[in-house]
C-alpha positions as CSV (number, residue, x, y, z in Angstrom):
1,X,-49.7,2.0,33.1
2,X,-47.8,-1.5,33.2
3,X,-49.2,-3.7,36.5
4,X,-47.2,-7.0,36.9
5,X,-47.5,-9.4,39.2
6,X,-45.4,-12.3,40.5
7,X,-45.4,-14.5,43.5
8,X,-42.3,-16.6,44.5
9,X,-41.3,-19.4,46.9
10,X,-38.1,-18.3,49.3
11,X,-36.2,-20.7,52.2
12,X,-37.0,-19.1,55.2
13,X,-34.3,-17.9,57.5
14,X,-34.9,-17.4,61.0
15,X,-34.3,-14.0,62.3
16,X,-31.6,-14.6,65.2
17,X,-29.4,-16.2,62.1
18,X,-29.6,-13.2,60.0
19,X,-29.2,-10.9,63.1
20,X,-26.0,-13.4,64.0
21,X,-24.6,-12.8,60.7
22,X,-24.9,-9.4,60.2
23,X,-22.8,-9.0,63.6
24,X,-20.3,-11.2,62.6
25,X,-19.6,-9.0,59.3
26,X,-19.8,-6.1,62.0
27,X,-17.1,-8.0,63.8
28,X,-14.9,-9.0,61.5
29,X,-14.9,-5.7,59.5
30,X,-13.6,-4.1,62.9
31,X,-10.9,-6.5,63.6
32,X,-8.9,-5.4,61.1
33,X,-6.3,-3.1,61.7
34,X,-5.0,-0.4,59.2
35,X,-1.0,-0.4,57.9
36,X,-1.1,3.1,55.7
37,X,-2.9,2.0,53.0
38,X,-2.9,-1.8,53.8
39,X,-5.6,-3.3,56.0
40,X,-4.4,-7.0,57.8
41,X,-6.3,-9.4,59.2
42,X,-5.6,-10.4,62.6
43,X,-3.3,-13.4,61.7
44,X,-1.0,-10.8,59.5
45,X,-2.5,-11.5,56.2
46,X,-3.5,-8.5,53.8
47,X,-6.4,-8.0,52.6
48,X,-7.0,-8.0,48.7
49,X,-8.7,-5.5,46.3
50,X,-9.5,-3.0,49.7
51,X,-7.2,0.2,50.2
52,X,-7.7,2.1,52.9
53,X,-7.2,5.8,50.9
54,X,-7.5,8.6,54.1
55,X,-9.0,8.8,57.3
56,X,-9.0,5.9,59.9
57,X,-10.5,2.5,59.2
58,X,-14.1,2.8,60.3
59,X,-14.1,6.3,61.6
60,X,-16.9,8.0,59.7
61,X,-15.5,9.8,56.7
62,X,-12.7,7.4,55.7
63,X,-12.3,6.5,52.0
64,X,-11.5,2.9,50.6
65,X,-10.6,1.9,46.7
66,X,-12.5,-1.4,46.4
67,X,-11.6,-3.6,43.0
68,X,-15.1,-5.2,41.4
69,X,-15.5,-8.4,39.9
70,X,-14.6,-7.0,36.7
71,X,-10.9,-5.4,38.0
72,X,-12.4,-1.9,38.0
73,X,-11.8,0.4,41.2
74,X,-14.7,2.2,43.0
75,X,-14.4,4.7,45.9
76,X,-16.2,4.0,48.6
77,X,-16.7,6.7,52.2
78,X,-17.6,5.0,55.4
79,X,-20.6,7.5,56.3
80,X,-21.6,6.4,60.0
81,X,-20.3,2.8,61.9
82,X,-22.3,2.5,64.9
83,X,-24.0,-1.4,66.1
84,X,-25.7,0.5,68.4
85,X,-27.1,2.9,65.8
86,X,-27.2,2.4,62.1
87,X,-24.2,2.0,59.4
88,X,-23.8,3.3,56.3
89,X,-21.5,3.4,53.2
90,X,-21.2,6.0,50.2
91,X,-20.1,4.1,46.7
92,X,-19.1,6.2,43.7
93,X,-18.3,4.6,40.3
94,X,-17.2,6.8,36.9
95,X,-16.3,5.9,34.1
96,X,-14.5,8.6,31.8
97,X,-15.1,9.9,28.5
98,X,-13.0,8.3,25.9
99,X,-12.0,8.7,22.1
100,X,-13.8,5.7,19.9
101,X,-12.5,4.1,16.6
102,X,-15.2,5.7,14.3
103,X,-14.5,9.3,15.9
104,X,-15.8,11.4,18.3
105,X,-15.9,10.7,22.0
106,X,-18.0,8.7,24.5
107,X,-20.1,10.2,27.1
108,X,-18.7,10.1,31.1
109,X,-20.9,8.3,33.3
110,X,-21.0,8.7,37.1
111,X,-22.7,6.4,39.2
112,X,-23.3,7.1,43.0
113,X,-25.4,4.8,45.7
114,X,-25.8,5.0,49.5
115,X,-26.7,1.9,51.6
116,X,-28.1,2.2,54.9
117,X,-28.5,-0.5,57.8
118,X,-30.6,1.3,60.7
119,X,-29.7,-0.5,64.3
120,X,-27.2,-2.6,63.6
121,X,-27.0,-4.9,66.5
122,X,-30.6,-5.9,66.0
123,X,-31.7,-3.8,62.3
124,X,-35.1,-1.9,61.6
125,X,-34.7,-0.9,58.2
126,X,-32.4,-0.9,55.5
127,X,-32.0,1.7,52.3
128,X,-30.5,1.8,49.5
129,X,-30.3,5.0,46.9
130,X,-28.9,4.9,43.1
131,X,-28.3,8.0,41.4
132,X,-27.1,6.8,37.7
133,X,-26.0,9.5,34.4
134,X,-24.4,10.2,31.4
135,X,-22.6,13.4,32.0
136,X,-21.8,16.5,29.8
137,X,-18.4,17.9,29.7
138,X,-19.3,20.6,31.6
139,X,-20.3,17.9,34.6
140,X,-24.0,18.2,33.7
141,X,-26.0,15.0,33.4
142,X,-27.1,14.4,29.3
143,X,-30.7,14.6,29.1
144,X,-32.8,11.3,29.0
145,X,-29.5,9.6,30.2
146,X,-30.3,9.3,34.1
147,X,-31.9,7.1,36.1
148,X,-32.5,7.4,40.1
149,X,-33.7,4.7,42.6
150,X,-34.5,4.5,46.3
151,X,-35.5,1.2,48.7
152,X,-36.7,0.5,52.0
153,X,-37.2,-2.8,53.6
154,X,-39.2,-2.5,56.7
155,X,-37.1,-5.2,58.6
156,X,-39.9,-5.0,61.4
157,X,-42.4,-5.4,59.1
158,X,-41.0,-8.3,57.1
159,X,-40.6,-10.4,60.6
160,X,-44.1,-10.0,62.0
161,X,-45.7,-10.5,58.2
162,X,-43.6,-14.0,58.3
163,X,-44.1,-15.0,61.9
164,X,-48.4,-13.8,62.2
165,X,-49.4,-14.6,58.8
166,X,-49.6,-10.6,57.6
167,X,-47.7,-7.7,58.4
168,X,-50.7,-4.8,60.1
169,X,-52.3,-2.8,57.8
170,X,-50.1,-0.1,55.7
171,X,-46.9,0.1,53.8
172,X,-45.2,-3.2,52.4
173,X,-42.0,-4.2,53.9
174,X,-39.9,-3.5,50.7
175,X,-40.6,-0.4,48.5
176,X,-38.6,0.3,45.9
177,X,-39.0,3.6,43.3
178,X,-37.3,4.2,40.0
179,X,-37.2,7.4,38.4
180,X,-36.1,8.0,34.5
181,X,-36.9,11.1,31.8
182,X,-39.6,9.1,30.6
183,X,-40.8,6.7,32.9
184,X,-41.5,6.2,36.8
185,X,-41.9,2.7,38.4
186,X,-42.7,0.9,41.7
187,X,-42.1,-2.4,43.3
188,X,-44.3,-3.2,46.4
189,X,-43.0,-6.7,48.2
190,X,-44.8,-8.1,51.4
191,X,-43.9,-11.9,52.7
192,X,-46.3,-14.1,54.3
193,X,-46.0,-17.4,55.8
194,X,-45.8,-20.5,53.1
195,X,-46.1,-24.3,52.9
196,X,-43.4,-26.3,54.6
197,X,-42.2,-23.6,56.3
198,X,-41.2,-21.7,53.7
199,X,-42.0,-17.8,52.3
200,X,-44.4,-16.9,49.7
201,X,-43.3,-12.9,48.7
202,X,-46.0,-11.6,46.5
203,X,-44.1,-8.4,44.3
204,X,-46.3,-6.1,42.1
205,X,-44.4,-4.2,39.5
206,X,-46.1,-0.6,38.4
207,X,-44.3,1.2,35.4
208,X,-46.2,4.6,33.7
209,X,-44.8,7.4,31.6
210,X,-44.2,10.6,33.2
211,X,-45.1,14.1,32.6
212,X,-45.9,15.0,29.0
213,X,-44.1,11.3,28.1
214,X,-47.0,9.9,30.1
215,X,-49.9,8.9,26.9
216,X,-46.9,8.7,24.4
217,X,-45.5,5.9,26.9
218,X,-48.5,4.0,27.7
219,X,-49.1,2.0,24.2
220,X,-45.3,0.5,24.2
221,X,-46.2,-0.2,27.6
222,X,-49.2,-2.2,27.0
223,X,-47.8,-3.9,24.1
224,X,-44.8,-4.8,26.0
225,X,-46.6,-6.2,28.9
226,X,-46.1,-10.1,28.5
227,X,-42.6,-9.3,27.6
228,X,-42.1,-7.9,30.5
229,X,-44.3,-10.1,33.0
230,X,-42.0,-13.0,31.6
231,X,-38.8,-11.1,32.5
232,X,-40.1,-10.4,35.9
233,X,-41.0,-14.0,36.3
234,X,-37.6,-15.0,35.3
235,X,-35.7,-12.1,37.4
236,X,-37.5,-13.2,40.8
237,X,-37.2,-17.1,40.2
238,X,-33.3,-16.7,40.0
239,X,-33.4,-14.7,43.0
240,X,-35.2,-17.2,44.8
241,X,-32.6,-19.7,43.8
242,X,-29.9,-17.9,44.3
243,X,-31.4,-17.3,47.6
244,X,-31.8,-20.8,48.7
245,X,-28.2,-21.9,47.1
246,X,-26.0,-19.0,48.0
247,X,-27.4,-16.9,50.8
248,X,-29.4,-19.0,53.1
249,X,-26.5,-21.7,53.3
250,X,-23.9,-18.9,54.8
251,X,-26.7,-17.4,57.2
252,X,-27.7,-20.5,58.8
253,X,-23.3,-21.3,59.3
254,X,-22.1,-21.2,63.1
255,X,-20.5,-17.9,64.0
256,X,-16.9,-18.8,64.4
257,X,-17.2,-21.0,60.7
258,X,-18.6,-18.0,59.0
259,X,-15.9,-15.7,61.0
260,X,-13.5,-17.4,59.6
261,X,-14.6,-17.6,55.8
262,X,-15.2,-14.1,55.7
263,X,-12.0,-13.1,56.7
264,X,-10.6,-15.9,54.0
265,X,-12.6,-14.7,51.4
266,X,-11.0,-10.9,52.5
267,X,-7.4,-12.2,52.3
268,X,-7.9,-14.5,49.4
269,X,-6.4,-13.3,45.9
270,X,-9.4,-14.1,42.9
271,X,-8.9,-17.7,41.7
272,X,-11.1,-20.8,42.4
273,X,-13.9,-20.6,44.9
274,X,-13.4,-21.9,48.7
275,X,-14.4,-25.3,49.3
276,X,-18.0,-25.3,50.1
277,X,-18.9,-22.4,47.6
278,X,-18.5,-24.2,44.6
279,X,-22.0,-23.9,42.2
């Protein structure tokens, strides 16, 4: 078994700003309005790379086509939209087989994922689930080629670790599993208070083989280790920048400013970035 280790320096954010924000997504989400397939904002613009494809807009069980950075259309299914209650969202991404130069013909791949915010006017917990394959003709996944993940964060947690100096004894506020063929891995995350006013998140990484894979897997693992310690380092110290740059910035924004850019950046064709946004 791989055990890595990392401890990183994030802004903090106070918890009414990231409570604000969420509501103001929540709020401008619902205040648009559905033409067929189009969905307007509520100065008549329409919104770009969102299709509304059945159903109503944000009735449980209505299906959007969202365009990703790289052009390429997802489906998405609205699974619950309550504030009072918890939200959540269904994404599926495939990719098709297709015929190569050299001959033969690529494997499909079907990617699904479910995100989860429990309570949404003032959230608990958030999850997240992956379910990743290469897929047979027939629809079955390829053996070796899958991959699943799951996450909690343990909002509650996470605020009384940052504001007491510890969360109580128990699970951390972010657990993450990964499950492959060959391999099984863990992230545990906990945040405690830091210098300045700032958060210290300590992250250990545990990656072992499974099953009969389990002693075969163990010497690339050891031999890999600094290898991969360095890519963990690397990994969470652009997260912690992107953090403080990108994320923290647009939580700490008034409501009616960040209102307003989100529905900009909703009705706003790709091109140059808004002014403000610029790295």
């Amino acid at each position: 078994m791989a055990r890595l280790r990392h401890t990183i320096t994030l802004t903090s954010v106070s918890r009414g700003h990231v409570e604000r924000s969420l509501d103001v997504a929540h709020a401008v989400l619902e205040s648009l309005r559905g033409e067929g397939s189009q969905l307007v904002a509520p100065d008549g613009r329409p919104v770009v790379d969102i299709a509304l494809r059945s159903g109503q807009h944000l009735r449980p069980g209505a299906r959007y086509g969202l365009v990703d950075s790289e052009g390429q259309t997802v489906d998405a299914e609205l699974l619950a939209w309550d504030r009072g209650r918890e939200t959540g969202v269904r994404i599926e991404v495939t990719e098709p087989a297709h015929l190569i130069p050299e001959g033969g013909r690529t494997a499909s791949a079907r990617m699904v994922s479910a995100l989860w915010l429990r309570g949404a006017e003032r959230p608990e917990r958030a999850e997240v689930s992956l379910d990743g394959a290469l897929r047979r003709p027939d629809g079955r996944r390829r053996r070796l080629r899958w991959f699943t993940l799951s996450g909690v964060l343990d909002l509650g947690r996470w605020w009384e670790a940052v504001t007491t100096g510890g969360a109580s004894p128990g699970r951390p506020a972010l657990i993450v599993r990964a499950r492959h063929p060959i391999l099984r891995a863990a992230v545990h995350a906990g945040p405690r208070p830091g210098p300045d006013g700032t958060w210290r998140l300590d992250v250990v990484v545990m990656i072992r083989g499974r099953g009969l894979a389990r002693p075969v897997a163990a010497v690339p693992l050891l031999a890999t280790r600094r290898m991969q310690q360095r890519a963990l380092d690397r990994a969470l110290e652009r997260f912690a920048e992107t953090w403080r740059t990108r994320v923290v910035p647009e939580l700490n924004r008034e409501p009616e400013e960040l209102h307003r850019r989100l529905v900009d950046h909703l009705c706003t064709p790709p091109g140059p970035a808004l002014p403000g946004t610029e790295q």
